[in-house]
N, CA and C atoms of all chains as a GROMACS GRO file, in nm:
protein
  546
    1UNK      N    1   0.163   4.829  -0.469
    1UNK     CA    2   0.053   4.732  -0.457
    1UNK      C    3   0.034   4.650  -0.584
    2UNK      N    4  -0.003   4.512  -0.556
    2UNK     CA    5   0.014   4.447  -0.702
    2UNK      C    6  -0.152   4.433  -0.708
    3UNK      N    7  -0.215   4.438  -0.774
    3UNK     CA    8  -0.310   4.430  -0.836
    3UNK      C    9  -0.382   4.328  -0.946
    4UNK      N   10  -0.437   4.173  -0.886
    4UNK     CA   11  -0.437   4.092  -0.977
    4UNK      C   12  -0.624   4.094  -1.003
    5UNK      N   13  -0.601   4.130  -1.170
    5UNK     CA   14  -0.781   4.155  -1.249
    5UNK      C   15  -0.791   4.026  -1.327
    6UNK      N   16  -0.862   3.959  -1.268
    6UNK     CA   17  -0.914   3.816  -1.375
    6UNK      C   18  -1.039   3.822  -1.429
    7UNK      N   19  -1.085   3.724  -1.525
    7UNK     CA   20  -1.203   3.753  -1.619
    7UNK      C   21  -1.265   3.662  -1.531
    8UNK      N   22  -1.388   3.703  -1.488
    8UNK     CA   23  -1.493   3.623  -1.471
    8UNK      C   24  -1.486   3.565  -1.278
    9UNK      N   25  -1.454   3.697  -1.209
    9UNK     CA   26  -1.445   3.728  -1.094
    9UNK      C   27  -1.524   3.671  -0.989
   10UNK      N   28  -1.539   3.619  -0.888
   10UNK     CA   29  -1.616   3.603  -0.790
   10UNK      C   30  -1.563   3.651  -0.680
   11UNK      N   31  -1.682   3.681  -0.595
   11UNK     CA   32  -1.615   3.745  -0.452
   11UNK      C   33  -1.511   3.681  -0.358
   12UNK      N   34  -1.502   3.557  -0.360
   12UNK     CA   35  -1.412   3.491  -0.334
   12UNK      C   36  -1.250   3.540  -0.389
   13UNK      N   37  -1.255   3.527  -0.521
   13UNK     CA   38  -1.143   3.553  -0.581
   13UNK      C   39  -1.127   3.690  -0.590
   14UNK      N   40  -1.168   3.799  -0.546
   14UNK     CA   41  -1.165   3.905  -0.556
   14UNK      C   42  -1.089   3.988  -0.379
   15UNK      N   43  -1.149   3.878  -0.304
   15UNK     CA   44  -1.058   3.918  -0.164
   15UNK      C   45  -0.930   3.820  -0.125
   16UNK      N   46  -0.973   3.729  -0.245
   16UNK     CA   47  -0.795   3.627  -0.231
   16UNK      C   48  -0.653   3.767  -0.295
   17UNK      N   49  -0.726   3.801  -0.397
   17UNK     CA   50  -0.629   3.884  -0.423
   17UNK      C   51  -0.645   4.035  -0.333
   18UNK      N   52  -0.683   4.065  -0.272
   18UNK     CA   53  -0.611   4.186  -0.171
   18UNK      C   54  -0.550   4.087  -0.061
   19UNK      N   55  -0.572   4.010  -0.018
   19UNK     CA   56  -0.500   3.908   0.104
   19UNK      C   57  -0.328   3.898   0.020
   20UNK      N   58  -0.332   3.891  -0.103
   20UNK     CA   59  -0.173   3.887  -0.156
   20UNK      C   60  -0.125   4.048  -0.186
   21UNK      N   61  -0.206   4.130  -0.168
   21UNK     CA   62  -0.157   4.232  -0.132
   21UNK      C   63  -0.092   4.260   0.034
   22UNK      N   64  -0.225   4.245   0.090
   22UNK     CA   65  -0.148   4.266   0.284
   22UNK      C   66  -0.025   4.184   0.266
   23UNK      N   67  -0.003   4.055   0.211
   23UNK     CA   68   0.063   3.910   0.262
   23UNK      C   69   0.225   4.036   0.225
   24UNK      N   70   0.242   4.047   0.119
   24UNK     CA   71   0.340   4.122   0.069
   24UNK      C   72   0.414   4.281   0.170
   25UNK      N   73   0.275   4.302   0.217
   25UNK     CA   74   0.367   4.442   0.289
   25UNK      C   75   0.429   4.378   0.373
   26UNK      N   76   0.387   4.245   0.505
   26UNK     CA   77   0.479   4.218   0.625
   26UNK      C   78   0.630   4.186   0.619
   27UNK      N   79   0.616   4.133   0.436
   27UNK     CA   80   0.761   4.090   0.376
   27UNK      C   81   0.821   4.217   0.365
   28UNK      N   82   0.752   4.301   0.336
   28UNK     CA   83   0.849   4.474   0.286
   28UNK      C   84   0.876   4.542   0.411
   29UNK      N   85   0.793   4.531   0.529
   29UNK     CA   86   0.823   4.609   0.667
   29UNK      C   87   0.924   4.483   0.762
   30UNK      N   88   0.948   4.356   0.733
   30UNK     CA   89   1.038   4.306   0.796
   30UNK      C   90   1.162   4.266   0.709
   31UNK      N   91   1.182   4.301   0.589
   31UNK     CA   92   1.252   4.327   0.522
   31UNK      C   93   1.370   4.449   0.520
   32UNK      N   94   1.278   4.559   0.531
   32UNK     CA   95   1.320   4.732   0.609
   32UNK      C   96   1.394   4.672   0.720
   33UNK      N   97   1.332   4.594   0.822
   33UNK     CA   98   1.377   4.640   0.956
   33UNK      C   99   1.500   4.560   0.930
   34UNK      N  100   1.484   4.447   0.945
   34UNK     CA  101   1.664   4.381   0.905
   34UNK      C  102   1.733   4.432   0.828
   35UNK      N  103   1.756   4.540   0.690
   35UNK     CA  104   1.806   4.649   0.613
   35UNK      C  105   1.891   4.733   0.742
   36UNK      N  106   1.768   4.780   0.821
   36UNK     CA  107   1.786   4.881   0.856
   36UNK      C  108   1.895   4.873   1.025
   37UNK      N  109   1.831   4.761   1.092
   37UNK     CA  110   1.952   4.651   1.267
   37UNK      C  111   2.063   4.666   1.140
   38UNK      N  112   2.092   4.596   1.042
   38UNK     CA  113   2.197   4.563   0.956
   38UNK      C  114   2.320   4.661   0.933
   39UNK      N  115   2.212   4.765   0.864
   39UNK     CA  116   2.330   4.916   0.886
   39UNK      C  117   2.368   4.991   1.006
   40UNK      N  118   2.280   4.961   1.079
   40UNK     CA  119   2.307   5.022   1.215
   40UNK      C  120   2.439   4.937   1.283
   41UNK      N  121   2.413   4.833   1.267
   41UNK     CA  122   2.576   4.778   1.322
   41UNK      C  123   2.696   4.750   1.216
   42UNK      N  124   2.668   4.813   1.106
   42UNK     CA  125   2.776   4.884   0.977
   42UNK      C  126   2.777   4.720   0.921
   43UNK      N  127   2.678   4.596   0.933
   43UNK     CA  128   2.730   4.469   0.865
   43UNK      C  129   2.711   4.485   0.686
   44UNK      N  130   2.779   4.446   0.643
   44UNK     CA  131   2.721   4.409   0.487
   44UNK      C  132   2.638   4.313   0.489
   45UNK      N  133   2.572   4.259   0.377
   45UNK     CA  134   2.526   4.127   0.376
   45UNK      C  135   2.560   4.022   0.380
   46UNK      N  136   2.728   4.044   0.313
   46UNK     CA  137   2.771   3.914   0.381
   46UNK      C  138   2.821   3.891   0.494
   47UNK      N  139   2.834   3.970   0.553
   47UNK     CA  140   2.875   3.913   0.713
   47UNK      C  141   2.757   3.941   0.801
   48UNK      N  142   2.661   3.960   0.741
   48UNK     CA  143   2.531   3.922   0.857
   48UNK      C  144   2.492   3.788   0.776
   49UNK      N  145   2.493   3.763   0.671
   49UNK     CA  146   2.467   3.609   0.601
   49UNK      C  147   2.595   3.541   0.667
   50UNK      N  148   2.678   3.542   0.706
   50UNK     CA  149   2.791   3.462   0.768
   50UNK      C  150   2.758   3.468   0.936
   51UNK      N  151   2.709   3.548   0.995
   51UNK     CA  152   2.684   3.550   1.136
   51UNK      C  153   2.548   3.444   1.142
   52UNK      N  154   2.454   3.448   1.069
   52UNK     CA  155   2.350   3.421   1.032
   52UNK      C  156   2.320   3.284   0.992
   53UNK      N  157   2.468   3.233   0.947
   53UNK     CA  158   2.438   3.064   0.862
   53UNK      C  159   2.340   3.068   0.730
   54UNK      N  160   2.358   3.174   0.704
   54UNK     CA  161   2.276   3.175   0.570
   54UNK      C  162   2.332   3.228   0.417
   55UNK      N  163   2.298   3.217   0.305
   55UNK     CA  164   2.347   3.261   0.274
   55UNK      C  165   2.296   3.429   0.192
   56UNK      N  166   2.457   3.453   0.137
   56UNK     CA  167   2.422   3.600   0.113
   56UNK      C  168   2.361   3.649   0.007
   57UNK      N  169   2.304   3.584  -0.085
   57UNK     CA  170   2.188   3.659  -0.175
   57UNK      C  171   2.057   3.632  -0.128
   58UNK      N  172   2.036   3.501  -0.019
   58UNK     CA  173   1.838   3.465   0.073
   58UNK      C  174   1.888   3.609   0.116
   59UNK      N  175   2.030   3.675   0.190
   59UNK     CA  176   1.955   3.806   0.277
   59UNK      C  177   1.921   3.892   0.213
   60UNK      N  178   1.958   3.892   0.116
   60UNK     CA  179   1.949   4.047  -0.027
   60UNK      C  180   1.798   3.999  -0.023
   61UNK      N  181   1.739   3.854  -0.056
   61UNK     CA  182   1.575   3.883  -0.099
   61UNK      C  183   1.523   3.873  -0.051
   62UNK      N  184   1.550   3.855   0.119
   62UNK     CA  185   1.489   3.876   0.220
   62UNK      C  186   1.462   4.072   0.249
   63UNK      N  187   1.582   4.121   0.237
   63UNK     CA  188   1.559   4.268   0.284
   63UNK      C  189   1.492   4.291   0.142
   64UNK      N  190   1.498   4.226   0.032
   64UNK     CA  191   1.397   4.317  -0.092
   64UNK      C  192   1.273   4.258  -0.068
   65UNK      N  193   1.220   4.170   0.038
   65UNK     CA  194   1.122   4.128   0.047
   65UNK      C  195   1.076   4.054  -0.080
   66UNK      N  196   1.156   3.942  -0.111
   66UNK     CA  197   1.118   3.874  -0.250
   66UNK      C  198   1.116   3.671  -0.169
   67UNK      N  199   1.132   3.677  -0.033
   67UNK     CA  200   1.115   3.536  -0.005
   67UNK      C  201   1.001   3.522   0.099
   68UNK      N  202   0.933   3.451   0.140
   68UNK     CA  203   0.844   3.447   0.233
   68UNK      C  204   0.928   3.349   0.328
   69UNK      N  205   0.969   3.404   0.432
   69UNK     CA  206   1.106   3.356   0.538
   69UNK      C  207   1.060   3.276   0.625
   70UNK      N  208   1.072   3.203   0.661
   70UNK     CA  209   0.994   3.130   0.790
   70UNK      C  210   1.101   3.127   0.935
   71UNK      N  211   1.040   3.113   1.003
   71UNK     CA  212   1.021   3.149   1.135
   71UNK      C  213   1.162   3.122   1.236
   72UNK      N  214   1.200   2.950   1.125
   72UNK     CA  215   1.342   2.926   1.203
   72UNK      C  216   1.464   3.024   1.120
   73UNK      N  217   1.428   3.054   1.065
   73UNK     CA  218   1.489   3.172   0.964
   73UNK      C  219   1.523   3.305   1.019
   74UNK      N  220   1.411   3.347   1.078
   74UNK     CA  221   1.346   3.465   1.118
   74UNK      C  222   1.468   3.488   1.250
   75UNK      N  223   1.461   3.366   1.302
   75UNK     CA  224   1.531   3.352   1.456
   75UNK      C  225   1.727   3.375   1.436
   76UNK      N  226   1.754   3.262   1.337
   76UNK     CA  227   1.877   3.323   1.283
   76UNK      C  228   1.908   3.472   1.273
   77UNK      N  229   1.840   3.522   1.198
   77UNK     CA  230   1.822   3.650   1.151
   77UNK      C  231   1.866   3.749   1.295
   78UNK      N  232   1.755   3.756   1.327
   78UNK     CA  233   1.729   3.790   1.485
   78UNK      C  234   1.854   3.744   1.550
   79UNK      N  235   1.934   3.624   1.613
   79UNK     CA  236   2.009   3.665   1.662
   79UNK      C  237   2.123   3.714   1.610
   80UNK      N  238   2.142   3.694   1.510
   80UNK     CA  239   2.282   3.731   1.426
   80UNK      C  240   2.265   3.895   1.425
   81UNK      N  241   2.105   3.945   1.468
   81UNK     CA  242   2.132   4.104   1.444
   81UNK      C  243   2.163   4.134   1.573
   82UNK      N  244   2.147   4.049   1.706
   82UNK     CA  245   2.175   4.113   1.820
   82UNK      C  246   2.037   4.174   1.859
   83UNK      N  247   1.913   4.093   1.789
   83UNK     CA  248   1.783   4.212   1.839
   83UNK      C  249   1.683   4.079   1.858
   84UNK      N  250   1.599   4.115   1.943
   84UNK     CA  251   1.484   4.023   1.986
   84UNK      C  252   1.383   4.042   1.869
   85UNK      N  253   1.303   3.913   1.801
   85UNK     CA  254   1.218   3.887   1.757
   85UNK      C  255   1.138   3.972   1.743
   86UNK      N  256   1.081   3.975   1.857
   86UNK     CA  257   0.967   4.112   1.868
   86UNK      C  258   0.984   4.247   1.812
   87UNK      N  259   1.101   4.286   1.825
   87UNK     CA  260   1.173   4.433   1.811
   87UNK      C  261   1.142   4.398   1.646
   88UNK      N  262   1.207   4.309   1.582
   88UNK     CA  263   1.182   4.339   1.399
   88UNK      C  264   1.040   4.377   1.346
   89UNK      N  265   0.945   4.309   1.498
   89UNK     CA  266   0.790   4.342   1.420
   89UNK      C  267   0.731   4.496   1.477
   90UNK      N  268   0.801   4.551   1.532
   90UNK     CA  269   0.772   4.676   1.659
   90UNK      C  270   0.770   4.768   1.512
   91UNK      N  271   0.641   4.869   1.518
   91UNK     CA  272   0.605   4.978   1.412
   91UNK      C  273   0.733   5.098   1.464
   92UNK      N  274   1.502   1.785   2.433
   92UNK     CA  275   1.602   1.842   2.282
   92UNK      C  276   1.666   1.733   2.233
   93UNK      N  277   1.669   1.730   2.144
   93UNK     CA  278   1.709   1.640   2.008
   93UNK      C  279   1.877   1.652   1.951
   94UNK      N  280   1.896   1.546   2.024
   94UNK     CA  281   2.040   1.530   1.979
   94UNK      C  282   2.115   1.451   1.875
   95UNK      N  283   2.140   1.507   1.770
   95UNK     CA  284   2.141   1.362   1.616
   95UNK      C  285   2.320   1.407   1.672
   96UNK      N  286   2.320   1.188   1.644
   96UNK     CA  287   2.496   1.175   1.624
   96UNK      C  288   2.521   1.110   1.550
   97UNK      N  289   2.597   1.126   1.486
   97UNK     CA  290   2.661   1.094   1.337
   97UNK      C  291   2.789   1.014   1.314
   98UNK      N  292   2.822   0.885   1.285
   98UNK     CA  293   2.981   0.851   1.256
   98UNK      C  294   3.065   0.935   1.204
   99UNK      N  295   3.182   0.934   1.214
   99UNK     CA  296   3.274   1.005   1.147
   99UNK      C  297   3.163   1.155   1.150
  100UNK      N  298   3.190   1.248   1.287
  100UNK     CA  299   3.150   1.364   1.321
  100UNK      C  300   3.228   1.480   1.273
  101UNK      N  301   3.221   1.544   1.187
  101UNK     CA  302   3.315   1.686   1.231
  101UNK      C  303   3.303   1.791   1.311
  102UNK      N  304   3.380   1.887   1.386
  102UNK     CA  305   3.341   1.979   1.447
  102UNK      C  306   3.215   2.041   1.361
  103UNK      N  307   3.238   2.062   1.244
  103UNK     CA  308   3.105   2.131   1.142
  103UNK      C  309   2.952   2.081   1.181
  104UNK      N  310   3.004   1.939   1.185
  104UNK     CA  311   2.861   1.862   1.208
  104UNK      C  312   2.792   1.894   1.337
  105UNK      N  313   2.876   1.848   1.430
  105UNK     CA  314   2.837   1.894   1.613
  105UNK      C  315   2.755   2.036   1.623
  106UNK      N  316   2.828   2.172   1.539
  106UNK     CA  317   2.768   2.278   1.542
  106UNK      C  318   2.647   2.264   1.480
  107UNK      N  319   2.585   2.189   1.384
  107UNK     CA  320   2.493   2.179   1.307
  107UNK      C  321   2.387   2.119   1.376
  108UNK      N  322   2.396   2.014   1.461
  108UNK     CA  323   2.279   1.941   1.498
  108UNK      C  324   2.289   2.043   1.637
  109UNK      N  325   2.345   2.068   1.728
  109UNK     CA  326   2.332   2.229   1.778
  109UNK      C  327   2.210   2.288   1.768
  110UNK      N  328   2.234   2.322   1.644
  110UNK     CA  329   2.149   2.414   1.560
  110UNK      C  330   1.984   2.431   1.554
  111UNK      N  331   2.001   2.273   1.541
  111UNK     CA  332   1.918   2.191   1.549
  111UNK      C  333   1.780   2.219   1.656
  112UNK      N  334   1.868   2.207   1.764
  112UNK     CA  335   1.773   2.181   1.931
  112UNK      C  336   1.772   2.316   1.885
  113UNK      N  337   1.821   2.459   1.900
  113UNK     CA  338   1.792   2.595   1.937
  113UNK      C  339   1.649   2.604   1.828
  114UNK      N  340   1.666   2.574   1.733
  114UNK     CA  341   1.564   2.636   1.613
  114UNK      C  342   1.443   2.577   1.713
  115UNK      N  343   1.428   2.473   1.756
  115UNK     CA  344   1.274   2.358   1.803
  115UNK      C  345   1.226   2.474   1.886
  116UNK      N  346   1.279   2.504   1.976
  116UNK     CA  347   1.265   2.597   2.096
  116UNK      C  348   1.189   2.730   2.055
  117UNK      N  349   1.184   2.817   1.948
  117UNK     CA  350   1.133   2.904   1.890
  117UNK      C  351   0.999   2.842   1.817
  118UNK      N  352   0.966   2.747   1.772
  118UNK     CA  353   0.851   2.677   1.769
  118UNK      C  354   0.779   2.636   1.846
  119UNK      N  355   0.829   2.591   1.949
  119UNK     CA  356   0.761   2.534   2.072
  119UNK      C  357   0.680   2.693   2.138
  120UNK      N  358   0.777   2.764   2.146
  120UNK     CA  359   0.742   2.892   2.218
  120UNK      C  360   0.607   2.962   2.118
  121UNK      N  361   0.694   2.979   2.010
  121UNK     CA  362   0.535   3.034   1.940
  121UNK      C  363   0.424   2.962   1.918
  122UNK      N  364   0.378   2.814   1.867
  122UNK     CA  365   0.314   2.722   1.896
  122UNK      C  366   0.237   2.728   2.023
  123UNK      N  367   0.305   2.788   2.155
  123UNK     CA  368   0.246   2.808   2.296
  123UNK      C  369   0.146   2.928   2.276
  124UNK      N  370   0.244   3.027   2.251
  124UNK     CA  371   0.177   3.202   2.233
  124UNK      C  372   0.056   3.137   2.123
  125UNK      N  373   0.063   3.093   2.017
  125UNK     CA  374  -0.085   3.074   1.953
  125UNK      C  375  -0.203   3.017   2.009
  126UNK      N  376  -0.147   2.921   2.119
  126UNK     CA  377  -0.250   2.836   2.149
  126UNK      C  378  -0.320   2.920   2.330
  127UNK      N  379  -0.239   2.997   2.378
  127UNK     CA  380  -0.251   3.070   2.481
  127UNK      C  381  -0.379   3.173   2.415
  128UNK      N  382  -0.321   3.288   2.302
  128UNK     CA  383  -0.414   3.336   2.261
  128UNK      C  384  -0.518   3.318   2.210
  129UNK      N  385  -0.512   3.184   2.153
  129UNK     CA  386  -0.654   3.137   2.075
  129UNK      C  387  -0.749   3.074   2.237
  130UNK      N  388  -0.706   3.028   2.314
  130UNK     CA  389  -0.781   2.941   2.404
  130UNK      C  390  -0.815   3.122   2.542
  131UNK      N  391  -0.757   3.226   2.507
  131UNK     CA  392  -0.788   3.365   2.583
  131UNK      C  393  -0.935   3.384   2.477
  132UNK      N  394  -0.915   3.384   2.372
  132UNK     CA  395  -1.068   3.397   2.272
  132UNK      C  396  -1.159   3.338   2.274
  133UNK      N  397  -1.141   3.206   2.378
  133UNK     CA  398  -1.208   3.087   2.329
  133UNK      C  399  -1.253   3.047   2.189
  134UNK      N  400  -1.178   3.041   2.108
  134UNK     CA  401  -1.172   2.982   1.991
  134UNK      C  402  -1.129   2.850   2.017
  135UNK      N  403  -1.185   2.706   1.923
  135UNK     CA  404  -1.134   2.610   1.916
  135UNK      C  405  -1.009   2.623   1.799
  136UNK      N  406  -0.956   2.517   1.748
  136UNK     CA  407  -0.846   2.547   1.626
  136UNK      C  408  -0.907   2.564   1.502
  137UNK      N  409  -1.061   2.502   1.490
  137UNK     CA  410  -1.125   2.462   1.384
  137UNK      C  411  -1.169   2.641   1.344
  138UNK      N  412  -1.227   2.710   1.433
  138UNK     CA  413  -1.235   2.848   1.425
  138UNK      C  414  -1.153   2.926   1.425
  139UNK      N  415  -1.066   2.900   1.488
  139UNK     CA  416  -0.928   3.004   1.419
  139UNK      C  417  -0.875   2.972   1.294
  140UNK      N  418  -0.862   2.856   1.259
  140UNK     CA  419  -0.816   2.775   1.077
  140UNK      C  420  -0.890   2.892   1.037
  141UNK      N  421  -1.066   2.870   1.061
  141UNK     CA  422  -1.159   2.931   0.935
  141UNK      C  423  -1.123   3.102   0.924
  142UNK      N  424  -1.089   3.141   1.069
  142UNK     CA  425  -1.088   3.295   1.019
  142UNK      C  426  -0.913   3.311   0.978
  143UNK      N  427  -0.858   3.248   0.978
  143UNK     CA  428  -0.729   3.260   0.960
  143UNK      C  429  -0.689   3.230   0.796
  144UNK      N  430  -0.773   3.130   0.737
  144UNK     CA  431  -0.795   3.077   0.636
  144UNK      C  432  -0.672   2.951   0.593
  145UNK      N  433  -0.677   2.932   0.688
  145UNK     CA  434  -0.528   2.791   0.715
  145UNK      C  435  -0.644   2.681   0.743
  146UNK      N  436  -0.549   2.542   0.698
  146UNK     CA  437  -0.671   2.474   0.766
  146UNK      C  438  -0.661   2.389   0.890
  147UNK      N  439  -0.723   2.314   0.968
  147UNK     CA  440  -0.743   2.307   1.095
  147UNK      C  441  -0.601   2.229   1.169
  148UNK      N  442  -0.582   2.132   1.021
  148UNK     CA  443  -0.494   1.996   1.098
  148UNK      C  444  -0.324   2.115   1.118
  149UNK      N  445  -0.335   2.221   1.000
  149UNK     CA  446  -0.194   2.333   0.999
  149UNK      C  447  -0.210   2.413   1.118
  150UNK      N  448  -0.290   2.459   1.216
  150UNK     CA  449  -0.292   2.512   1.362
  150UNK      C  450  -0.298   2.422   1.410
  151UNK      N  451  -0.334   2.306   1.416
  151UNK     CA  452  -0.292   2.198   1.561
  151UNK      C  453  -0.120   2.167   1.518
  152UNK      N  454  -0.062   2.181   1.384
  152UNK     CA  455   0.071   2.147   1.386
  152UNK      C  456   0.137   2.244   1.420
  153UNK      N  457   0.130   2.358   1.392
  153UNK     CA  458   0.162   2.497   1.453
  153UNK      C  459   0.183   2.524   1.613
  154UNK      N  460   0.096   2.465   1.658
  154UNK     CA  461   0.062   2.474   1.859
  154UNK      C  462   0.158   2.360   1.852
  155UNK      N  463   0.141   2.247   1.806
  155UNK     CA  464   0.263   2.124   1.846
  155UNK      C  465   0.424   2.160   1.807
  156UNK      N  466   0.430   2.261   1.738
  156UNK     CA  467   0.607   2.301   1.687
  156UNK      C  468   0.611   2.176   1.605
  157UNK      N  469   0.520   2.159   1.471
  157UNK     CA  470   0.544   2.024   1.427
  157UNK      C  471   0.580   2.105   1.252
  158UNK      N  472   0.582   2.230   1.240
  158UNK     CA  473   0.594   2.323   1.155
  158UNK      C  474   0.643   2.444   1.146
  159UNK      N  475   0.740   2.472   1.042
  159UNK     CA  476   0.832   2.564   1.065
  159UNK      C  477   0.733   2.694   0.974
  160UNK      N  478   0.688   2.776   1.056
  160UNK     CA  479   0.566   2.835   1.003
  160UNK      C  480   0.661   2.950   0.905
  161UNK      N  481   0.570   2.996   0.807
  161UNK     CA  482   0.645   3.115   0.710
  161UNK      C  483   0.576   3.278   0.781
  162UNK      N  484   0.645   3.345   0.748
  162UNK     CA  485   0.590   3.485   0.784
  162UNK      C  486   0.466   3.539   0.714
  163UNK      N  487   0.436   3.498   0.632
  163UNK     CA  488   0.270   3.512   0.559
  163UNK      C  489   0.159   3.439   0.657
  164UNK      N  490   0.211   3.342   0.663
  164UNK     CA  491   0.112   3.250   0.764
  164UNK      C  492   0.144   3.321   0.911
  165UNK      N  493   0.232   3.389   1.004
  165UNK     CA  494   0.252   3.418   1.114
  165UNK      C  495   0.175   3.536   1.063
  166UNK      N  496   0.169   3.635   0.978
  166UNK     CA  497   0.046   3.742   0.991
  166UNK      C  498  -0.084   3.665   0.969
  167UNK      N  499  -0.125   3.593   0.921
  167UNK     CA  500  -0.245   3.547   0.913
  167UNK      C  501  -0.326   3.496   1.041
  168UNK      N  502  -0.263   3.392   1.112
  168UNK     CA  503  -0.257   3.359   1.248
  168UNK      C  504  -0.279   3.503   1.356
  169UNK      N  505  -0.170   3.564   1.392
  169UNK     CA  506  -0.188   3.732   1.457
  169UNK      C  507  -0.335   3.808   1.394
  170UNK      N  508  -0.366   3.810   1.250
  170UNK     CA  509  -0.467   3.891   1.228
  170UNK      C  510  -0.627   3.787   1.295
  171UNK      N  511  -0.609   3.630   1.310
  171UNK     CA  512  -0.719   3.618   1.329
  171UNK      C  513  -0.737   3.569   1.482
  172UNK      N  514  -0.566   3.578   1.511
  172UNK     CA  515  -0.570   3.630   1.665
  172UNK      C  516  -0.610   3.752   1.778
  173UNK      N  517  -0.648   3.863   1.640
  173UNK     CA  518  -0.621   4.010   1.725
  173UNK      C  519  -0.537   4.044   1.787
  174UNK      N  520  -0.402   3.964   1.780
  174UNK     CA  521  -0.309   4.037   1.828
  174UNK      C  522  -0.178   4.059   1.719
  175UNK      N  523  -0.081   4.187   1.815
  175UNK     CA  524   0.007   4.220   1.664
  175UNK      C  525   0.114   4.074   1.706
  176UNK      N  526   0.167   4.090   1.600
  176UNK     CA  527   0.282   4.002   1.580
  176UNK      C  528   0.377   4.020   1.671
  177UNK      N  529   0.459   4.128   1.724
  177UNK     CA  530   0.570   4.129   1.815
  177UNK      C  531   0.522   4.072   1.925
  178UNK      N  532   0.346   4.068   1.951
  178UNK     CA  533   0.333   4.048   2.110
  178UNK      C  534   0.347   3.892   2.106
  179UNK      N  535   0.332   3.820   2.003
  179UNK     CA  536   0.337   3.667   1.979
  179UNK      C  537   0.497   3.613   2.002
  180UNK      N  538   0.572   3.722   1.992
  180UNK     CA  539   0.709   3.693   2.029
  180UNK      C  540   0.783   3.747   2.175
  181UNK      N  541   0.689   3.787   2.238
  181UNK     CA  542   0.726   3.901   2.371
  181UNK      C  543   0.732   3.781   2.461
  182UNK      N  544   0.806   3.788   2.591
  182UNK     CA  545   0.878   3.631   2.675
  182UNK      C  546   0.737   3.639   2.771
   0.00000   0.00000   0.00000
């Protein structure tokens, strides 16, 4: 959890920063799950970044959860793993 | 669907604008699912912006597929939708 303490706080700025806490886990649990379709069909990164049209270090900081991915992204992703959309967000 | 043609085409290119029409289609669809669930709440857009914390004119571009939304903003949207995220992608 990242934890941002500023001087001279208001309540406002005090629930902006837990909102960049939540914002961060959906990147780390859909990050996992493409890690995880990925090894299951034995791809490396670069040949799911080559199935994918993308390239192969966005997938490295995508599965480290270091990019905020958007959606036409998301879909690449998704089909290049062979898995429906929905399934990457499924607990 | 949107077909860009280009002089002097390469096979590379043809696959690319391709590409193109499939990505729209995943916007259009989720753009639908937002505006299905927000209008099941009866929420206008102006009330979902506020609890979503997006602002109004970014959910009417969102429902139009006029924006390639990021995955921070697709949890934000779902949380002030009450619904989870996979069901925003379910056919």
């Amino acid at each position: 959890m990242l934890t941002i303490v500023c001087s001279g706080l208001s309540g406002k700025n005090v629930y902006y920063s837990m909102q960049i806490n939540k914002k961060q886990e959906i990147l780390i649990k859909f990050g996992s799950k493409v890690r995880e379709q990925r090894e299951f069909l034995n791809l490396s990164q670069e040949e799911l970044a080559e199935r994918a049209k993308l390239h192969r270090t966005y997938i490295g900081m995508i599965e480290r959860a270091e990019k905020n991915i958007t959606l036409l992204n998301i879909e690449k992703i998704s089909k290049a793993l062979s898995i429906k959309i929905s399934k990457l967000f499924e607990d």
